[in-house]
C-alpha positions as CSV (number, residue, x, y, z in Angstrom):
1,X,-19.8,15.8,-3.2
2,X,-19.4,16.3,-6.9
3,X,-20.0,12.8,-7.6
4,X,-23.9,13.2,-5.3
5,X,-24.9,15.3,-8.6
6,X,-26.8,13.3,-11.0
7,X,-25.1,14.2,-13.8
8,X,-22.9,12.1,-15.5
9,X,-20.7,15.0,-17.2
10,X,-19.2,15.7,-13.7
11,X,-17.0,12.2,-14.1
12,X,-15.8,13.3,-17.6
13,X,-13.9,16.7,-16.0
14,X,-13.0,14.5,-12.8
15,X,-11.3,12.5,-15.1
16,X,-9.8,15.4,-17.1
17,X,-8.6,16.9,-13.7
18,X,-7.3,14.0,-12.2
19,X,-4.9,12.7,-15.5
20,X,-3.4,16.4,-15.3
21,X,-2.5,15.9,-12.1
22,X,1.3,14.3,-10.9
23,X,0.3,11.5,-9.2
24,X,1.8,9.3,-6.5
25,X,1.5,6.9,-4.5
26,X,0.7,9.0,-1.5
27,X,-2.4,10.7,-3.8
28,X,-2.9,7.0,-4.3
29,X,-3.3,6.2,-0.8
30,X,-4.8,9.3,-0.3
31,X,-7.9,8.9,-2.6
32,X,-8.4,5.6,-1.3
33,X,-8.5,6.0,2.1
34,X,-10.5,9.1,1.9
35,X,-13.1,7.7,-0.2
36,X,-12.6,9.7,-3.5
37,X,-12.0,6.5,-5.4
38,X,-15.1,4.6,-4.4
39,X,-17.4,7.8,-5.2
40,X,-16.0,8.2,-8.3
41,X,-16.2,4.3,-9.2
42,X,-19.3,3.7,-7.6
43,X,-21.2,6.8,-9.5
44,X,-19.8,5.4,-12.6
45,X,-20.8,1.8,-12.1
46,X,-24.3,3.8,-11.1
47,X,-24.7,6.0,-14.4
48,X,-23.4,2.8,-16.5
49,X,-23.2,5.0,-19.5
50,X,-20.3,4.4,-21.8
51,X,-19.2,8.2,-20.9
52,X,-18.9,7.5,-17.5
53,X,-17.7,3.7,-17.6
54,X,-14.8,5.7,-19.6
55,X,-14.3,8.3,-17.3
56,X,-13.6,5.9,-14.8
57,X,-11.1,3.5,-16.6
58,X,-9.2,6.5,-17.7
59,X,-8.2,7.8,-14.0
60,X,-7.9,3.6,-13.0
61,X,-5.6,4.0,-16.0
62,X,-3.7,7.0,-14.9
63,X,-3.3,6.4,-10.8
64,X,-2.6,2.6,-11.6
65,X,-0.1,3.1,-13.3
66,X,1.3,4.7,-10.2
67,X,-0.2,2.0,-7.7
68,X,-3.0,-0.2,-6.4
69,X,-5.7,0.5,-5.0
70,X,-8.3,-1.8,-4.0
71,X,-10.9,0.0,-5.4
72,X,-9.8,-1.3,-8.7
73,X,-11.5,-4.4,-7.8
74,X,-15.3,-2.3,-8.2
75,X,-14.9,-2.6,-12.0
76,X,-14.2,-6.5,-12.0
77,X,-17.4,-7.2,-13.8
78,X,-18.0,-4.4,-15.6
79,X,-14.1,-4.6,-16.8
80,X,-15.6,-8.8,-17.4
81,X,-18.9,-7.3,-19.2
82,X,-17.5,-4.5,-21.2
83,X,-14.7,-7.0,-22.5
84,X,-17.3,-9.5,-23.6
85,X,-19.6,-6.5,-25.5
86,X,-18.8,-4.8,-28.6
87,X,-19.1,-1.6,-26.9
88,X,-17.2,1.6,-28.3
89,X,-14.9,1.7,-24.8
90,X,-14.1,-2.2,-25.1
91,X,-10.3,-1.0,-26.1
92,X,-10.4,1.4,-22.9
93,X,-11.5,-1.7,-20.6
94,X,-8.8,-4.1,-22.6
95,X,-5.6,-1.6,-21.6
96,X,-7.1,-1.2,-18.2
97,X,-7.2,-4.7,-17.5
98,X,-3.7,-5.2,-19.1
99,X,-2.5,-2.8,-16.8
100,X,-4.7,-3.8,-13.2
101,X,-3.4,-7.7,-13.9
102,X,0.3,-6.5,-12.7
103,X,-1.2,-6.3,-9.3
104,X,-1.7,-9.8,-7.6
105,X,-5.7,-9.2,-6.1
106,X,-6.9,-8.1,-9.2
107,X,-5.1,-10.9,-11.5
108,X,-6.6,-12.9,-8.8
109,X,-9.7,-11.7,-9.7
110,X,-9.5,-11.8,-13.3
111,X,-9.0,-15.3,-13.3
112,X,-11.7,-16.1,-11.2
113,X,-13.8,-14.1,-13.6
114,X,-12.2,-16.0,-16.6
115,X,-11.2,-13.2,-18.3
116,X,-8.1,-14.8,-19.3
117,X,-10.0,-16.7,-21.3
118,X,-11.0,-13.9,-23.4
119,X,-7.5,-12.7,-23.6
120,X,-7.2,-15.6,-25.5
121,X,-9.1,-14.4,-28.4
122,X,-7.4,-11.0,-28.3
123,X,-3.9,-12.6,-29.1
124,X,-5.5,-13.4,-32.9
125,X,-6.2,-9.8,-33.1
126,X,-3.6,-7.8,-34.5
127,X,-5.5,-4.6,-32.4
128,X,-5.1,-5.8,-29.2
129,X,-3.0,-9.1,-29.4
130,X,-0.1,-6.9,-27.3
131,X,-2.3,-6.2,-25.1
132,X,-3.0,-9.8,-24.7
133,X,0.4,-10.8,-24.8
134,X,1.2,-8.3,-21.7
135,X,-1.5,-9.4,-19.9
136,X,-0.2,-13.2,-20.0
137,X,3.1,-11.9,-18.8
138,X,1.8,-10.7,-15.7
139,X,-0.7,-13.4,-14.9
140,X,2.2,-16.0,-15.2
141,X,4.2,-13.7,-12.5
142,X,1.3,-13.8,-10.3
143,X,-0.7,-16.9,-10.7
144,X,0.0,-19.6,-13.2
């Protein structure tokens, strides 16, 4: 219901709440089953302000590190846009990616989308060339 309010603020504290929470795999499974992940994703995607793109990628952040869900896949071209921008969250986008690619669909994806190919690019930068260098490691486990 929280995300029906047109007001972009409401995904910044969701986010707040949600990383101080203990989360596992059942909340995981949880969220995803009861639609709590797809509002939250899809009134992000909606508002696609830099505040709420953010607010977003932090909880995909926090629950997957715990595990997937398939929601994930939602912000596979905004994770593809945001990454090819100069936009002030591009480093939020780069460490969600890094982390999503451990999980087999959305490496999947993310080569479809070529996004290893700007992964590429980030190994030349001393900012974000571990992030790249992770990010090969788990698309040779899954797909090369």
């Amino acid at each position: 219901k929280l995300c029906d309010e047109n007001d972009n603020r409401v995904l910044t504290h969701l986010s707040l709440i949600i990383r101080k929470f203990k989360i596992s795999k059942e909340i995981v499974a949880s969220f995803s089953e009861s639609g709590v992940f797809k509002a939250i994703f899809s009134a992000a995607l909606d508002f696609g302000d830099d505040q709420s793109l953010h607010a977003a990628m932090m909880i995909i952040i926090k629950v997957g590190k715990v595990d997937f869900a398939p929601e994930y896949l939602m912000f596979s071209n905004k994770f593809k846009e945001v990454i090819r921008s100069d936009s002030s969250i591009l480093g939020t986008a780069i460490s969600a990616v890094t982390l999503l690619c451990k999980y087999p669909l959305c490496s999947k994806k993310f080569k479809e989308l070529k996004i290893d190919n700007d992964f590429r690019k980030f190994m030349k930068d001393p900012d974000y060339k571990e992030y790249a260098e992770t990010f090969f490691d788990y698309m040779d486990d899954d797909i090369y």
